[in-house]
N, C-alpha and C positions, 0 to 999 in steps of 0.2 A: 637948686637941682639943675644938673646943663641936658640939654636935649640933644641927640647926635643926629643929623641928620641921614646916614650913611649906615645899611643893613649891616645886621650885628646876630651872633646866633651867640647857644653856649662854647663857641669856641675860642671865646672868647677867657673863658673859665679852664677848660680840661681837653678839648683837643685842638688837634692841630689837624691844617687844613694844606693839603697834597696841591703842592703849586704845577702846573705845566713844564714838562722836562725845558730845561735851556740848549741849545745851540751846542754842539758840538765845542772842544775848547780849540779859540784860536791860537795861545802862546804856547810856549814848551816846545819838544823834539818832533817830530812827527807821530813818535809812535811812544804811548804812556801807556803804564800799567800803575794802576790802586790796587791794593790786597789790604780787605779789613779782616782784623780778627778779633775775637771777643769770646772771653767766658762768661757762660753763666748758670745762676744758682738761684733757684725756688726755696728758699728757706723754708724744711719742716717737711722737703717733698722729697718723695726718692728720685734717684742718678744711677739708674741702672743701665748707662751705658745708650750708645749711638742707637739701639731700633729697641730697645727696652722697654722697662715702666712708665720712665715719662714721658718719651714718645707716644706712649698707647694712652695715656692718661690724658694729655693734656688733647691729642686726637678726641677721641671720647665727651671731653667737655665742650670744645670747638664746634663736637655737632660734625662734625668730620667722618669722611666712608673711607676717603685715599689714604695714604701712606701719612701719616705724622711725619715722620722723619723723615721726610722727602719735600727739601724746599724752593723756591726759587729766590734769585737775588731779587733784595739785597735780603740777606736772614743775619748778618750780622750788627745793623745798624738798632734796628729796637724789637732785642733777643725776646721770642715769645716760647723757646723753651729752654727747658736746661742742659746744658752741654756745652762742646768747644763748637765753634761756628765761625766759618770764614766766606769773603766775598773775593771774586775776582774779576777786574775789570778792564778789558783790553780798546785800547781809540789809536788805531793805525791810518793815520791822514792818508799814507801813500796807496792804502786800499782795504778802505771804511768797512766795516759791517761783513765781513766775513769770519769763518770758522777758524779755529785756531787749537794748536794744540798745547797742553802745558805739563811740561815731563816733572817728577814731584819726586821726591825722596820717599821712602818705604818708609817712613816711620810714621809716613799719613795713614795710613792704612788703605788706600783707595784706586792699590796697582800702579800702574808704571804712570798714568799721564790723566788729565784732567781733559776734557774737550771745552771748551766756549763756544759758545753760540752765539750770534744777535737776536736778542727778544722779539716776540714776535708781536707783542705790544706792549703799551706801555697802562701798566692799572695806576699807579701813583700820581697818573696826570689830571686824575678827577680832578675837577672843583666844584664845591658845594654850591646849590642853587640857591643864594641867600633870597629867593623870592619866597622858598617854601619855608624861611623862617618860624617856628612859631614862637606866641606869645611869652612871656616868660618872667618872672621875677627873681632875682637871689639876691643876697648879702655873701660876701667874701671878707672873712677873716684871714688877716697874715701874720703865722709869729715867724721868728727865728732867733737861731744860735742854740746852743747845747746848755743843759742849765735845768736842774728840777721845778724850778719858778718861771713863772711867767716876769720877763723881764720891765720896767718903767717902761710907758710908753706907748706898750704890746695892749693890743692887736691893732697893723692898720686894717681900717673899715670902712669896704668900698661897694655900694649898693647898684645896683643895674637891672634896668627894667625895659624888656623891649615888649611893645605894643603895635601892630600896626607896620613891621616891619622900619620903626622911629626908636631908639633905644635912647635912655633918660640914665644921667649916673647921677650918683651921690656921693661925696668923699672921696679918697683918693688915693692911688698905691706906689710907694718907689716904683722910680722907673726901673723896668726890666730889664735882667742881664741875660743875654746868649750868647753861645758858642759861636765863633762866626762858622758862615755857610762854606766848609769846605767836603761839604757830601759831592758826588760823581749825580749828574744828571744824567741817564744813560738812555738810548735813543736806537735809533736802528742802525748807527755809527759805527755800533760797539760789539766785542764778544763776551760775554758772561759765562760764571760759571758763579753759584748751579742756575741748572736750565731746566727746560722740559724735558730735556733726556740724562743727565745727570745733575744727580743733586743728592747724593749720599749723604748720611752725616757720619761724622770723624766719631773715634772714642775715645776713651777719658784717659788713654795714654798715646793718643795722636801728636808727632811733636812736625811742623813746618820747618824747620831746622834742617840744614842741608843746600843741594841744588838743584834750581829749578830752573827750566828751559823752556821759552815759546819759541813755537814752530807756526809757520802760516803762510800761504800766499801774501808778498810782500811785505812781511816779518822781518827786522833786520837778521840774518847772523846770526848776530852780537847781542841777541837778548837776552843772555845765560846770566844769572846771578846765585848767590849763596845769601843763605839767610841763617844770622846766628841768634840768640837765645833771647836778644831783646829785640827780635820779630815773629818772637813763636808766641804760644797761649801762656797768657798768664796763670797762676793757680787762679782756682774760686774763693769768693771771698765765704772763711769760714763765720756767716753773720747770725748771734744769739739775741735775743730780747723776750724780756720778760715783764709782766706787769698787764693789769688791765686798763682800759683807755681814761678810766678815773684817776689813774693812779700817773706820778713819772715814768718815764717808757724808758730802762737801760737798755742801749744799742751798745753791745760787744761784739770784737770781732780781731783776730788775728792778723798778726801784719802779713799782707801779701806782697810778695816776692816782686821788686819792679816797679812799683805802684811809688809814682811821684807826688800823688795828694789824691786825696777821699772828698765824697760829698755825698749829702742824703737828702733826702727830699720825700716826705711826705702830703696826703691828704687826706681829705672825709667830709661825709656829709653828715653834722649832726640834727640835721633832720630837712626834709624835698626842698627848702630854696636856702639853706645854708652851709655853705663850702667854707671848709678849713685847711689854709694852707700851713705848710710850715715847711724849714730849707736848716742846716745845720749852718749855714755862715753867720757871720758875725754883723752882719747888714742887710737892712730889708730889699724885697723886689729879684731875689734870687729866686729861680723855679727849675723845674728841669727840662729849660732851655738850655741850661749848661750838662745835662746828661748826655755826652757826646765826646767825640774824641778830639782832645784838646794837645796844641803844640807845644813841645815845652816852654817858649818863648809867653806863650798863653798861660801853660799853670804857674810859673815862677811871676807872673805880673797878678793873677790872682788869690797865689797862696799873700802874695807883698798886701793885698788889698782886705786878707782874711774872709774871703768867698767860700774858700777851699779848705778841707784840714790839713797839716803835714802830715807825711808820710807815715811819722811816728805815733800818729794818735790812733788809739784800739777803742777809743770809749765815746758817747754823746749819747744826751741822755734829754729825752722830749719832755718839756716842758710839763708838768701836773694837769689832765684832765681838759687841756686844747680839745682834744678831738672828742671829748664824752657829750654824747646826745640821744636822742629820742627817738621814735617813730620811724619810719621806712627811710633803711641805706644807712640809717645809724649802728655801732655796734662794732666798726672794722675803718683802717685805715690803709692802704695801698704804701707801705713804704720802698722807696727805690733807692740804690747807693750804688755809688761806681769809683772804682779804683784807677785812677790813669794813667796807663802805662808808657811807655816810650814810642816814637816813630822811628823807621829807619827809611831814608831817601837815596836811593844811588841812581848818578846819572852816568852815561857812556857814551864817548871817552870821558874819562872825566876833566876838568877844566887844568887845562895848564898852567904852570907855576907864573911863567913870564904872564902878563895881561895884554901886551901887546901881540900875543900870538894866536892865531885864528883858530876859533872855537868852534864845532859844529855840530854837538850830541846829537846822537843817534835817536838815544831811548832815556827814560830814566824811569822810575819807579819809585812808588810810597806802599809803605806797610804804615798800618796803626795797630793800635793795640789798646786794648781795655779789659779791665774784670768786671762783670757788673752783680747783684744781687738784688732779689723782690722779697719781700716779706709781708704779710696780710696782720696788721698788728690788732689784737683785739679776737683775732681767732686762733683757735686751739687747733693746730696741723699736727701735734707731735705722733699722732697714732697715725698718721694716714697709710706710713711705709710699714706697719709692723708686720702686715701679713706677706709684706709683696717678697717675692723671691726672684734671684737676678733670672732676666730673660723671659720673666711675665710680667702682664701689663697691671697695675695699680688698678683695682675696679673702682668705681664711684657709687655710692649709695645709690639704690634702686626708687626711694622716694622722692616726690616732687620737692623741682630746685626751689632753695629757700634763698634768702636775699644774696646770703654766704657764698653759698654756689656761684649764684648769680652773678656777682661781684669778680669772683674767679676768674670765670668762663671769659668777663672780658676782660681781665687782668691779660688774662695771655692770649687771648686773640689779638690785644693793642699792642700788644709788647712793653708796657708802662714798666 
């Protein structure tokens, strides 16, 4: 057994810990814009649209008074409800942190122009106090790959015990694979959108497609761009599964439009100190570290590595009874999948054919793009939309939450 001498919490296990914004970025134009955009889809829940049911539903479970559908950035990086959702992010060296305006095509639905703002702080800069650690034991099981059987091998099993603020392991897991860190640290630098004073959500026939213009005290110009169909939303991913947690779990799902490779990623507790992983790649140590927006240079080096699935796959199917267990938090597994889609990068002017001819962009800009979908495997959602009707809110049973709930509530408050 190795002893760590260095504070360890369960975040080690299931969440992720909110680093300190960074620095404003030194390289690039003077002035960058990020636009992330993202679908997504609660399997088994209703999609009634931008201020709808699920907006008032998933409000409602959150514990929430204020508007649901009214967010702040980023809301498209780890989607906590269902819909299109986009981010926008402006860093104007030549005059930082001020207001700006961003004129949008009518097919967003959101009028003639978007505003940014610079935040007025920053919440993601937490970091957890590993003194208030507490004690804790668990066992971590890892499968992977698609396949009704648990494959030779399977499960690795890695044990972790922290005591004392001293955490003790046992056994051991492939090392880890993530996305590398190209998320926007955003800071008082920047302008955003949405904000405190806008932060609309789109509807389910919102298309980004068109031209957009920022406007700004010390804005170049020249910040006018067109965005075509592989920097709009992708479809949702239509994702079925059937079966109990005893049983193999078939994950079906239609081919979405653009999507250069799929990945899923499950978990569960089959019972208070035992965690079960599972990832659809073909090798251990994958998590959804890689639930993120990957460059294409990134998925064609990982679909090469069998991380990812191709494009053309509709089916994966969870291993026989991984996740079946007992006692409290047993009963339901959290599954997450994401489709990934294209990026588009343009910069202005853009670079000259000769290389010996002096280059000096202005501006340039990234779009991403992703489909994602959540599904609670193990639980029965198929009724939950039967009564709702578009333009009212999905109610939630009146009796005390049971684990199920429970489970939910922070399924989509984390954005998992």
């Amino acid at each position: 057994m190795n002893t760590v001498r260095h504070p360890l919490s369960l975040a080690l296990v299931t969440l992720l810990v909110a680093l300190p914004a960074s620095s404003a970025p030194t390289a690039g134009p003077p002035t960058q814009v990020w636009i992330d955009v993202a679908t997504h889809d609660i399997a088994g829940m209703p999609d009634l649209g931008a201020m709808g049911g699920m907006a008032g539903f998933a409000g409602k479970m959150m514990g929430g008074k204020a508007d649901a559908g009214s967010r702040l950035y980023p809301q498209a990086q780890r989607p906590a409800l269902a819909g299109k959702l986009f981010d926008v992010a402006l860093y104007n060296r030549l005059k930082p942190g001020l207001e700006a305006q961003q004129s949008i095509p009518a097919g967003l639905g959101l009028g003639k122009s978007l505003t940014l703002l610079p935040p007025t702080s920053n919440p993601d800069g937490r970091r957890d106090d590993p003194s208030q650690t507490e004690d804790v034991e668990m066992t971590i099981h890892e499968y992977w790959g698609c396949g009704a059987g648990v494959r030779k091998g399977q499960p690795n099993t890695f044990k972790v015990k922290v005591k004392g603020g001293q955490v003790q392991t046992e056994g051991s897991m492939a090392k880890g694979r993530y996305a590398p860190d190209r998320d926007i640290d955003t800071g008082p630098a920047y302008a955003l959108w949405p904000n405190r004073k806008s932060g609309q959500r789109v509807g389910s026939n919102a298309s980004l497609m068109g031209q957009h213009h920022i406007t700004g005290d010390g804005v170049p110009a020249s910040l006018t761009f067109q965005l075509g169909q592989s920097a709009d939303f992708m479809p949702k991913i239509a994702l079925n599964h059937s079966g109990g947690l005893a049983d193999a779990v078939p994950v079906t799902w239609q081919p979405v439009d653009r999507a250069r490779a799929y990945f899923l990623h499950a978990f569960a507790m089959r019972d208070p100190r035992t965690v079960v992983l599972w990832s659809s790649a073909e090798v251990a140590g994958v998590g959804d570290g890689i639930v993120n927006y990957l460059t294409g240079s990134q998925i064609d080096k990982w679909l090469k590595e069998k991380l990812l699935l191709p494009a053309s796959t509709g089916s994966c199917t969870i291993p026989q009874g991984i996740f079946n267990g007992t006692g409290e938090g047993a009963g339901m597994a959290p599954l997450n999948m994401i489709a990934y889609g294209p990026e588009t990068n343009i910069t202005w002017p853009e670079r000259p054919a000769d290389p010996k001819q002096p280059w000096n962009p202005e501006w340039n800009m990234r779009v991403r793009t992703k489909s994602t979908s959540t599904a609670i495997l193990g639980m029965d959602m198929s009724g939950m939309d039967d009564d709702a009707q578009p333009g009212q809110d999905s109610q939630p049973p009146e009796e005390d939450e049971g684990v199920g709930k429970k489970l939910l509530k922070g399924l989509l408050k984390r954005g998992l």
